[in-house]
Structures are given as C-alpha cells and as structure tokens.
N, C-alpha and C positions, 0 to 999 in steps of 0.2 A: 309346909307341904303335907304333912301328916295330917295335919289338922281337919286340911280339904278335905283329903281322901276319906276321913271318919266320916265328915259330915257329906260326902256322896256315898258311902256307902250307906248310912242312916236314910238319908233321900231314896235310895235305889229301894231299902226294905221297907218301907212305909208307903211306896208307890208301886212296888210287886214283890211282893210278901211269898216265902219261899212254902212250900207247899210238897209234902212227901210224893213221891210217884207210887208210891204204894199206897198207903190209906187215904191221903190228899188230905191230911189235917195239915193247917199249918205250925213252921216251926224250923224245918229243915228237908231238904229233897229226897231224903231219904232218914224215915227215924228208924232209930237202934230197933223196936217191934219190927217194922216191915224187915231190915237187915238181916234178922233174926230167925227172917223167915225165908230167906233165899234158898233155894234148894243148887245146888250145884251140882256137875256132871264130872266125873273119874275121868281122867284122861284117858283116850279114846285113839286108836291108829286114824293117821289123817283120811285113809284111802277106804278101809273097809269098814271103820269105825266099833272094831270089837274094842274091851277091854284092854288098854294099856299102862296100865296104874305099874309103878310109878311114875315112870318117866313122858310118856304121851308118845316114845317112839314108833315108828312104821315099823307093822310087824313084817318079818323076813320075807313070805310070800309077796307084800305088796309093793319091796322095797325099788323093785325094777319099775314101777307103776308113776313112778313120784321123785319128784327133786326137794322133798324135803324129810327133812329126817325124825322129826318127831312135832308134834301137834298139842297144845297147850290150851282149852276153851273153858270157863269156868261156867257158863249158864247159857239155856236155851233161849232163843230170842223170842219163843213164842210167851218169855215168864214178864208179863205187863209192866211191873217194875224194872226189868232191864229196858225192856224196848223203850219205856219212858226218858227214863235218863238217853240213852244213847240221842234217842229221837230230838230231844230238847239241846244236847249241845253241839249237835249239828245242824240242827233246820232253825233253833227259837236265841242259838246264839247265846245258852247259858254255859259261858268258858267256865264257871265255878265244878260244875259237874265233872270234869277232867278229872279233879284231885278225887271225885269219890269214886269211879272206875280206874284210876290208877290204885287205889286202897282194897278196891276190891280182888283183883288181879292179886296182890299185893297175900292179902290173907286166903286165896285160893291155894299157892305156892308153898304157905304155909303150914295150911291143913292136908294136904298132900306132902309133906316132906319133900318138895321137889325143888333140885339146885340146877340154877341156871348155870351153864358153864361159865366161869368168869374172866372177863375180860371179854366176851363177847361184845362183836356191836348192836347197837339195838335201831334197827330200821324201820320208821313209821312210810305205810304203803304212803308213798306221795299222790297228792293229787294233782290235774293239770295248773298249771298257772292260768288258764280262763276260770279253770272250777275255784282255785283258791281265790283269786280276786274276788269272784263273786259273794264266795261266803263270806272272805276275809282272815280264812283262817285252815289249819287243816288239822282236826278233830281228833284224829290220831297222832298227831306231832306233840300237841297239848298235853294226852295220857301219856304218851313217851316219857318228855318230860317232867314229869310227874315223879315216875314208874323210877326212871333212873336217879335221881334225886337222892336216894339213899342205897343205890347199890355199886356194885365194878362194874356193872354196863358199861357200857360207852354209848352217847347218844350220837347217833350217825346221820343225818337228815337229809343231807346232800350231798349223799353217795349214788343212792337209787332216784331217779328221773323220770316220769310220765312225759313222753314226748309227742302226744298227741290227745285229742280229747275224744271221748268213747262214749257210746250210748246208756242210757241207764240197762243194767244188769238185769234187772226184777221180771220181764214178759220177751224172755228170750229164751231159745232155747240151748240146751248144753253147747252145742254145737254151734249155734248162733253166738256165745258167747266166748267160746274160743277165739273164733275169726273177728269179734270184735275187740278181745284184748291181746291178740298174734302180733308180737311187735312193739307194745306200745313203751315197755319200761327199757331204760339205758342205765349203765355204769355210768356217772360223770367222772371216779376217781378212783378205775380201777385199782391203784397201787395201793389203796386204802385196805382194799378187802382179800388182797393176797392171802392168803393159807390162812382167813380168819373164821371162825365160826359168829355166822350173822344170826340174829333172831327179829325176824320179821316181826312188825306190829299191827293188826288192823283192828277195827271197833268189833264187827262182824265178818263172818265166815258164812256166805252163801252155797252155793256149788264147789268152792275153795280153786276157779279159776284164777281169781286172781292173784291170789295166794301161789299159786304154781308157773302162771307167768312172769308172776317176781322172782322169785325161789329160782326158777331155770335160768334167770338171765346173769342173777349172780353168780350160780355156779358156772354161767359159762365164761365170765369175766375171772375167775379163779377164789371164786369164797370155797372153801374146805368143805362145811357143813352150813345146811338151813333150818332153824327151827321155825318154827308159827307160833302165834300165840294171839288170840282175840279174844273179847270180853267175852262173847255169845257166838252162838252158832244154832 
C-alpha cells in the first residue's frame, strides 16, 4: 500500500508540479526565500484594532463591544503569497497547503512569545453541510488539524454547527452581513464547552462577523472565554 501511494504521489508531481505562491518557481508552495519574506502583523485588539502585543487581547474600552476576548491574525490578506495559498486550498483543492498555514500560525506564536491557554478547545468555523459536500472538505478543519497535532489543544469540530447556508460575505454590507449570519451557528454539545475557554479557527477575518456570531453563540451556551485566531485579516 505504501508503495502505491509513493508511486501516486510521484504521478501527481510530474503531472502538476508544485510551484511557490510567491516567486512561482518550481519546487515547493512556498520556498524558504518567499517565507523569509512574510511580513507579519503584532497582535492587534479585535474591535479597534490598536496594538495589543502580547497577547492579542480586547482592549478594556472595547471589551463591552465583543464576545471575544483576545484576537490572534499573523498576515494581511492583501500580502499575495497568503492570499495564494489560502485561495488554492479552498477553491484548487490543494489539502497539502494546510500543513504550511498550520506552520505558519505555528511560528507566528512563536515569534511573539504568545501562549495559548492550555487545554483549550480548538474550533474550526464550520461550514454548512451543502457547502462542505460541495467542496468536499472544510479548509479550516484541515489547518485545525494540523495546528493541534503537536499542542494541549483539544480539536473540537462538532461542537459548533452552521445550521443553515448563507450568502457569500464579500459585496454586503456590515449590516447586510449581520442579518445574513443572525442565527446561523448552534451548540450540538453544549456539555462539551461548559466553563471551557474555546479558540476559534478561521482561514480569514473579514469584517470579523463571523467570528462574533460564533464567539456569541458559545458564550451563550456557557463557554467561559473566546479567543480568534486566523491566518490573515
């Protein structure tokens, strides 16, 4: 059985050859030069978005503002190399890209000296069961995975619930996109998340509605504390 799988992976690289998102030489999706070159962002309050280094917490003004308690984003989405990778393992269906935004996450955490609380559970934003069928997959469950691999996390995946399917996000406005994600996420297991501090997962942080629609629903099922944490913002 190993055998195959060498000789499919050999086929799969000699019929789409891996190609950096950054300089697009081939070789690997991302080489150590372009890595090298990420520029990353200090943890930032989720709400006002000042400086919050170390921790990424919501500073005290904003803290009535918001159901989550501190904010975790390592790179801007407008930096071509993130948007690539992201873009390619959710629309092109390259699962290998997981393991290098779970790494990078990974070494953000690092470079900041910043400690997840441990035993935390770790919640990838669900997507609906029509959206995942379709993809096949859900893109943040993958990095999750990943991500928890080598920590105390806890991966949680079927705690939090998308019970309905919603418009795309992207040419809505703030307000339009409230009343389009008002509702949508459930506890399936509440008893899971009593008095636990969860950390939310997503790829991207747009407006951070969704992020707070999630965030609230736990807290209102009885999670303690919410943190956020996405690749990009």
């Amino acid at each position: 059985m190993n055998k195959l799988v060498r000789i499919k992976a050999i086929l799969l690289d000699l019929l789409f050859p891996c190609f950096c998102m950054g300089c697009k030489k081939e070789g690997s999706f991302l080489c150590q030069h372009c890595r090298s070159l990420l520029k990353t962002i200090p943890p930032t309050c989720f709400v006002c978005h000042k400086l919050s280094w170390p921790s990424g917490r919501t500073c005290d003004s904003c803290r009535p503002k918001t159901a989550i308690y501190a904010f975790l984003s390592p790179f801007s989405y407008g930096d071509e190399a993130i948007k690539e990778l992201i873009h390619h393992l959710k629309y092109n269906r390259v699962r290998g890209l997981a393991e290098i935004l779970a790494d990078l996450l990974k070494d953000y955490l690092q470079k900041y000296k910043i400690w997840l609380p441990k035993e935390a559970l770790l919640i990838p934003i669900p997507l609906h069961k029509t959206r995942q069928r379709e993809r096949g997959f859900n893109q943040t469950e993958l990095i999750a995975k990943v991500f928890t691999s080598e920590t105390s996390l806890i991966l949680a995946k079927d705690v939090l619930i998308k019970t309905k399917p919603t418009k795309s996000q992207i040419e809505l406005s703030s307000e339009e996109r409230r009343k389009n994600l008002s509702g949508v996420f459930t506890v399936s297991k509440p008893q899971e998340i009593q008095g636990k501090t969860i950390i939310l997962l997503d790829d991207v942080k747009t407006t951070g509605t969704t992020l707070e629609e999630a965030a609230t629903t736990l807290k209102s099922a009885g999670a303690k504390r919410v943190w956020a944490m996405t690749v990009a913002h």
